[in-house]
Backbone as JSON, one array per atom type, in Angstrom:
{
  "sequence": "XXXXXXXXXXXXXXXXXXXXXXXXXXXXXXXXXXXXXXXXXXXXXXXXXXXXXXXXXXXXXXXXXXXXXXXXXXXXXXXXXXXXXXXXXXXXXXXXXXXXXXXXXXXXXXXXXXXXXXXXXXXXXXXXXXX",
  "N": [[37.96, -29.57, -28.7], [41.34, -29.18, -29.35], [43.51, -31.18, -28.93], [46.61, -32.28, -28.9], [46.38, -33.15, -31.17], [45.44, -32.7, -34.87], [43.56, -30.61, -37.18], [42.17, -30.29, -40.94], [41.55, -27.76, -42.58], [39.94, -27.51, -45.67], [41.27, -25.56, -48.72], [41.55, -23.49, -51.93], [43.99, -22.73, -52.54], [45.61, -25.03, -51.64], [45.78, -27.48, -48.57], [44.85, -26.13, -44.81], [46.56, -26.6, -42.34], [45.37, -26.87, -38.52], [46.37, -27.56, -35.64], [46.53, -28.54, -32.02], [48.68, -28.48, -29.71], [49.39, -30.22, -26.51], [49.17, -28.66, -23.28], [52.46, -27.72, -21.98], [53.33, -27.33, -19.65], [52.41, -29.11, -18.08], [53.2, -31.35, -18.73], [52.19, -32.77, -21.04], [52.26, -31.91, -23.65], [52.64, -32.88, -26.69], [53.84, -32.86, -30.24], [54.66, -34.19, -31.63], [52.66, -36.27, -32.06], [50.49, -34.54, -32.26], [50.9, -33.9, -35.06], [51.01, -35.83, -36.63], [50.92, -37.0, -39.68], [51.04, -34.97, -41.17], [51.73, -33.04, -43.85], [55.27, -32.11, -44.69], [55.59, -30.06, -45.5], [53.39, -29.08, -45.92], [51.52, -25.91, -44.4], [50.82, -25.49, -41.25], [49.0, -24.3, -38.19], [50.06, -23.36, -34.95], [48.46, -24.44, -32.26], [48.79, -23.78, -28.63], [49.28, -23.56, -24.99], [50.91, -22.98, -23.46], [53.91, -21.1, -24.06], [56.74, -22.38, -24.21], [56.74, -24.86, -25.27], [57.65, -24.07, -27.59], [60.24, -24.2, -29.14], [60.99, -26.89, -29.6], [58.5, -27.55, -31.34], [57.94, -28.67, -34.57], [59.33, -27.25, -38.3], [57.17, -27.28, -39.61], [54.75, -25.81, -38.37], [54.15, -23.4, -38.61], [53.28, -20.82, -38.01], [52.86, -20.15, -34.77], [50.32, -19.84, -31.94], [50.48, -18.91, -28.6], [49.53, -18.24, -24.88], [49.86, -17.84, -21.65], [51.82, -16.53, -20.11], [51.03, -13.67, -19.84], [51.76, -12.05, -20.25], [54.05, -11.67, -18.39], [52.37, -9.64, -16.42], [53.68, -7.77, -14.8], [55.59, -5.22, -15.94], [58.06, -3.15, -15.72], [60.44, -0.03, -15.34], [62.96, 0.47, -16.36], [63.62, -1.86, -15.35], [62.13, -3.79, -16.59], [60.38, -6.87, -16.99], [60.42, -8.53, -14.19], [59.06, -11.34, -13.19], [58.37, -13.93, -15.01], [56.39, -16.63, -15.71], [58.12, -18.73, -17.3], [60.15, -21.14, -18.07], [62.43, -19.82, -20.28], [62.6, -17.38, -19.4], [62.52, -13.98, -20.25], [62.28, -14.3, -23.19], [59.75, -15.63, -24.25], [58.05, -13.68, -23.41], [55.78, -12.19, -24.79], [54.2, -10.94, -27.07], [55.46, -10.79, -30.86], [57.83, -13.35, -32.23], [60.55, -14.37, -34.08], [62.27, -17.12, -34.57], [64.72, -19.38, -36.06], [63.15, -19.67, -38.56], [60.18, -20.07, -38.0], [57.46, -18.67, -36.46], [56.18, -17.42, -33.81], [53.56, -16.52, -31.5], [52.46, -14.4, -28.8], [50.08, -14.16, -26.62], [49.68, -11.58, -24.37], [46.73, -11.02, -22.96], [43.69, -11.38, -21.24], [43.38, -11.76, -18.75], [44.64, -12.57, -15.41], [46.86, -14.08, -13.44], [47.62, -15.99, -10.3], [48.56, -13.37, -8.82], [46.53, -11.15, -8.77], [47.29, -8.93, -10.31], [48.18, -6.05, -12.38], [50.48, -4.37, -13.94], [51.89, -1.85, -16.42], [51.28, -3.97, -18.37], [48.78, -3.91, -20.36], [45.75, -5.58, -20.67], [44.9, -7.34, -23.62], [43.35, -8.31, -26.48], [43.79, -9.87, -29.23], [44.18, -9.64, -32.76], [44.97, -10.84, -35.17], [45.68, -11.51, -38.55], [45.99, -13.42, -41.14], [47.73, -13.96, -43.83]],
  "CA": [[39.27, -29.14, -28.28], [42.6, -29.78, -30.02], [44.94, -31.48, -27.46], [47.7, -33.11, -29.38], [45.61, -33.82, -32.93], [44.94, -31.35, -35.45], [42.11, -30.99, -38.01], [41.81, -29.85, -42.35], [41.01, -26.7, -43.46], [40.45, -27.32, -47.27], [41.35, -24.19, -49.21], [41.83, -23.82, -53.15], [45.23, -23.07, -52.84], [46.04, -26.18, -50.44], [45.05, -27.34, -47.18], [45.77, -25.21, -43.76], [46.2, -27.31, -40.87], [44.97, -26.66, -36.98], [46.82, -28.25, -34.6], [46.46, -28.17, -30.83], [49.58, -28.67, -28.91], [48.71, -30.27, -25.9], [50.43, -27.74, -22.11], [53.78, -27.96, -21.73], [53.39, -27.09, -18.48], [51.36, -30.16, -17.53], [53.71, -32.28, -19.77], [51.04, -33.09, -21.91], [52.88, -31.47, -24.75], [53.0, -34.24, -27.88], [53.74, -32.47, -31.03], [54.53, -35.61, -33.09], [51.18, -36.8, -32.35], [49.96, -33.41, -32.53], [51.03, -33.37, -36.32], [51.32, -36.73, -37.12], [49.92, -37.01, -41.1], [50.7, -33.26, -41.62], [53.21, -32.83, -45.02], [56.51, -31.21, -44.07], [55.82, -28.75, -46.62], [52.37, -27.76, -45.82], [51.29, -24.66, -43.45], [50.29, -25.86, -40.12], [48.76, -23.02, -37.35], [49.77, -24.39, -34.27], [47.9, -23.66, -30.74], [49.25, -24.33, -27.04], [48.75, -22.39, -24.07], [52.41, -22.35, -22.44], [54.98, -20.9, -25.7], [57.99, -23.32, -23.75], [57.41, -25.7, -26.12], [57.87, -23.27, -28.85], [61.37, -25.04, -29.56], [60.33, -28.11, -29.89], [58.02, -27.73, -32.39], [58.94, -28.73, -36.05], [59.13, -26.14, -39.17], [55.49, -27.37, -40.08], [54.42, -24.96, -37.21], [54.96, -21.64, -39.55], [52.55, -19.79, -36.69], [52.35, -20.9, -33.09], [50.03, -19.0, -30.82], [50.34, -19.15, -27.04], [49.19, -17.36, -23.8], [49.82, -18.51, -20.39], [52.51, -15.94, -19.33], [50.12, -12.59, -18.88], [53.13, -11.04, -20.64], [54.64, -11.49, -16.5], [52.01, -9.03, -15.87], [54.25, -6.77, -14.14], [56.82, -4.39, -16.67], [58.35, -1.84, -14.8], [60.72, 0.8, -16.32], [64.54, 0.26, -16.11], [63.52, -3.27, -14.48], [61.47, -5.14, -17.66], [59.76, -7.87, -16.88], [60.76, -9.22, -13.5], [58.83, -12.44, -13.44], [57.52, -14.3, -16.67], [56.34, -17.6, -15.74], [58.05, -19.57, -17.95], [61.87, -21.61, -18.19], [62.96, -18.91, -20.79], [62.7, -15.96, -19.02], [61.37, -12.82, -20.82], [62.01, -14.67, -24.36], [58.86, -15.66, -24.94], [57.01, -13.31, -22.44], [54.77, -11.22, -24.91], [53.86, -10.41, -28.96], [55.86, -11.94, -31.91], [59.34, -13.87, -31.7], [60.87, -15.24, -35.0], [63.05, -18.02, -34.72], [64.16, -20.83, -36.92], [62.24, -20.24, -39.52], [59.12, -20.37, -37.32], [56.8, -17.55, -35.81], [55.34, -17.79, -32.8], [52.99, -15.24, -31.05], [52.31, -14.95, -27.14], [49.43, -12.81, -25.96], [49.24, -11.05, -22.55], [45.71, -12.16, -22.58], [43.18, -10.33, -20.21], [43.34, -12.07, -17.47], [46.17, -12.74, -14.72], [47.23, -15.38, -12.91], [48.38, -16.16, -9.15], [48.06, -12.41, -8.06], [45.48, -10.16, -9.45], [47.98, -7.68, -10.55], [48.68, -6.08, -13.84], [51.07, -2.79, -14.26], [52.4, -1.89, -17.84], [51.73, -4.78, -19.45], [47.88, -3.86, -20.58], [44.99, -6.88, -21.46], [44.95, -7.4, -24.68], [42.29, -9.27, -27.57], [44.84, -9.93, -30.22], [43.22, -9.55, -33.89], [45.61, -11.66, -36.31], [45.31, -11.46, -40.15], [46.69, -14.32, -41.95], [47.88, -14.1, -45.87]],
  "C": [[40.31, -29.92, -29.07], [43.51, -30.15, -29.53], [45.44, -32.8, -28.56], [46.89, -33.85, -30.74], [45.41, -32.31, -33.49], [43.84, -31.73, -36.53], [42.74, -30.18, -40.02], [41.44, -28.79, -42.65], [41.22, -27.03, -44.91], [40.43, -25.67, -47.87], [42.01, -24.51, -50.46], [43.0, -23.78, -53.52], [46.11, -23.83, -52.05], [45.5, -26.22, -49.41], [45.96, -26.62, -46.47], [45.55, -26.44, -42.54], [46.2, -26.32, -39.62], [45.41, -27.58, -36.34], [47.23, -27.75, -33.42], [47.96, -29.38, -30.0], [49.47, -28.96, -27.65], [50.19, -29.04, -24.67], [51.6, -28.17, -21.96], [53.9, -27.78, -20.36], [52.96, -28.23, -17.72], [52.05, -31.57, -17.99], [52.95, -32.81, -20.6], [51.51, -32.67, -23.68], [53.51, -33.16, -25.86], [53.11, -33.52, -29.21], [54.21, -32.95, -32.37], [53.32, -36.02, -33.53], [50.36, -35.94, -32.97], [49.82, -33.31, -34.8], [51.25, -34.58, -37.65], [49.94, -36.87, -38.94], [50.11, -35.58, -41.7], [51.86, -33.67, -42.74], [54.21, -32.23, -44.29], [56.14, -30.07, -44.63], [54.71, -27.83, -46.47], [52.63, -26.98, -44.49], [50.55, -25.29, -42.52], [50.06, -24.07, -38.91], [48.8, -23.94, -35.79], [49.37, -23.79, -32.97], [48.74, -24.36, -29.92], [49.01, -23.15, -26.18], [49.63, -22.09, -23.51], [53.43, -22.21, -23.92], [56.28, -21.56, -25.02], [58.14, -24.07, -24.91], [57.57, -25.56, -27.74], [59.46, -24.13, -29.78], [61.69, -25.97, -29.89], [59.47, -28.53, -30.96], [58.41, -27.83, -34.25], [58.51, -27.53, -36.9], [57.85, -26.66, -39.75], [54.49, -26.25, -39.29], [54.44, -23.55, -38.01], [54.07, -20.75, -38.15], [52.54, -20.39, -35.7], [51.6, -19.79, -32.42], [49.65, -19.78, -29.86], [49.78, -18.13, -25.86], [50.49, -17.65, -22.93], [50.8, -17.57, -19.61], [52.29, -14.64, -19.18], [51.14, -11.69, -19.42], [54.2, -10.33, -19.07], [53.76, -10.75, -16.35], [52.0, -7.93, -15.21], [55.84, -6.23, -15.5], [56.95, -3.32, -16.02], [59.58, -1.27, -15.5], [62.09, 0.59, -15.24], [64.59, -1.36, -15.84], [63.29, -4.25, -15.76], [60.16, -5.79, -16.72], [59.92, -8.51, -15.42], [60.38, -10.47, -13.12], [58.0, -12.81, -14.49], [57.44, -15.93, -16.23], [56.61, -19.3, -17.08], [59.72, -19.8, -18.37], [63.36, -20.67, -19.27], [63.18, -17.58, -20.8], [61.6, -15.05, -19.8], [60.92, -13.04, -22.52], [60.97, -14.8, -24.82], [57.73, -14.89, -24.18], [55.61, -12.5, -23.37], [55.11, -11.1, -26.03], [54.68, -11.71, -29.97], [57.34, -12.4, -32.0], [59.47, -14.76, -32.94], [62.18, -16.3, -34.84], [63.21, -19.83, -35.68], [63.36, -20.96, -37.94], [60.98, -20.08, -39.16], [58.78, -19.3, -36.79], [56.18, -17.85, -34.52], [54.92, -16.39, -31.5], [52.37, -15.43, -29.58], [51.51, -13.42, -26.91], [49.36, -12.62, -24.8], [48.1, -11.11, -22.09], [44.71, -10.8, -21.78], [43.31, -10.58, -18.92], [44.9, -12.31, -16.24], [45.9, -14.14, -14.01], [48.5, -15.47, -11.18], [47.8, -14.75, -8.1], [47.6, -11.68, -9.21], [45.98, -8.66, -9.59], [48.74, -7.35, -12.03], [49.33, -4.77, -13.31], [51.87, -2.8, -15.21], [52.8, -2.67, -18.27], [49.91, -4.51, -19.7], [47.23, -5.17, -21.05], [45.47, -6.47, -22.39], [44.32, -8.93, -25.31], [43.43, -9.03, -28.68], [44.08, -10.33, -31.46], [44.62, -9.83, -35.03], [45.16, -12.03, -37.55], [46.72, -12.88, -40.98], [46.92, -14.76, -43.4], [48.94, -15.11, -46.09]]
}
């Protein structure tokens, strides 16, 4: 597991870093430590499981993927989103969100959380291609 360290991918046209962001939810979130030794310049892929501390993270981060908010679980039509467990509302509730320079991708996941209720927000296995 990658909680607040990351690891090397060598590759011929530079290294890729992996770095695990530890929950933000848990405060556990360190993403100095997380990246500490990384270049500014190289490509870091960075994991966490709550996208909160999407803002926080430095421009070494070029990808972030997160879960943890089920995409709220519940989308209803005229309504949205009505709850998205997470301090930014529906911002980071679901798919891809560019800011800053930085990407960061939030899947709705298969599973739920709290109540065992999904309506138009479908699972989803998210199949990411990276060039």
């Amino acid at each position: 597991m990658l909680e607040n360290r990351h690891i090397v991918i060598a590759r011929t046209d530079g290294p890729l870093y992996l770095a695990g962001i530890g929950d933000d939810k848990t405060h556990a979130a360190d993403p100095v430590r997380a990246l500490a030794g990384v270049a500014r310049t190289a490509p870091a892929l960075c994991f966490t499981h709550s996208p909160d501390v999407f803002p926080a993270l430095p421009a070494a981060c070029a990808l972030t993927l997160a879960g943890h908010s089920h995409g709220g679980q519940l989308r209803l039509p005229l309504l949205g989103r009505p709850i998205v467990p997470s301090r930014f509302g529906q911002r980071y509730a679901a798919g891809l969100v560019r800011e800053g320079g930085k990407s960061l991708f939030v899947s709705t996941g298969i599973g739920t959380s709290h109540l065992a209720v999904r309506l138009g927000v479908p699972p989803e296995i998210s199949l990411l291609a990276l060039k």
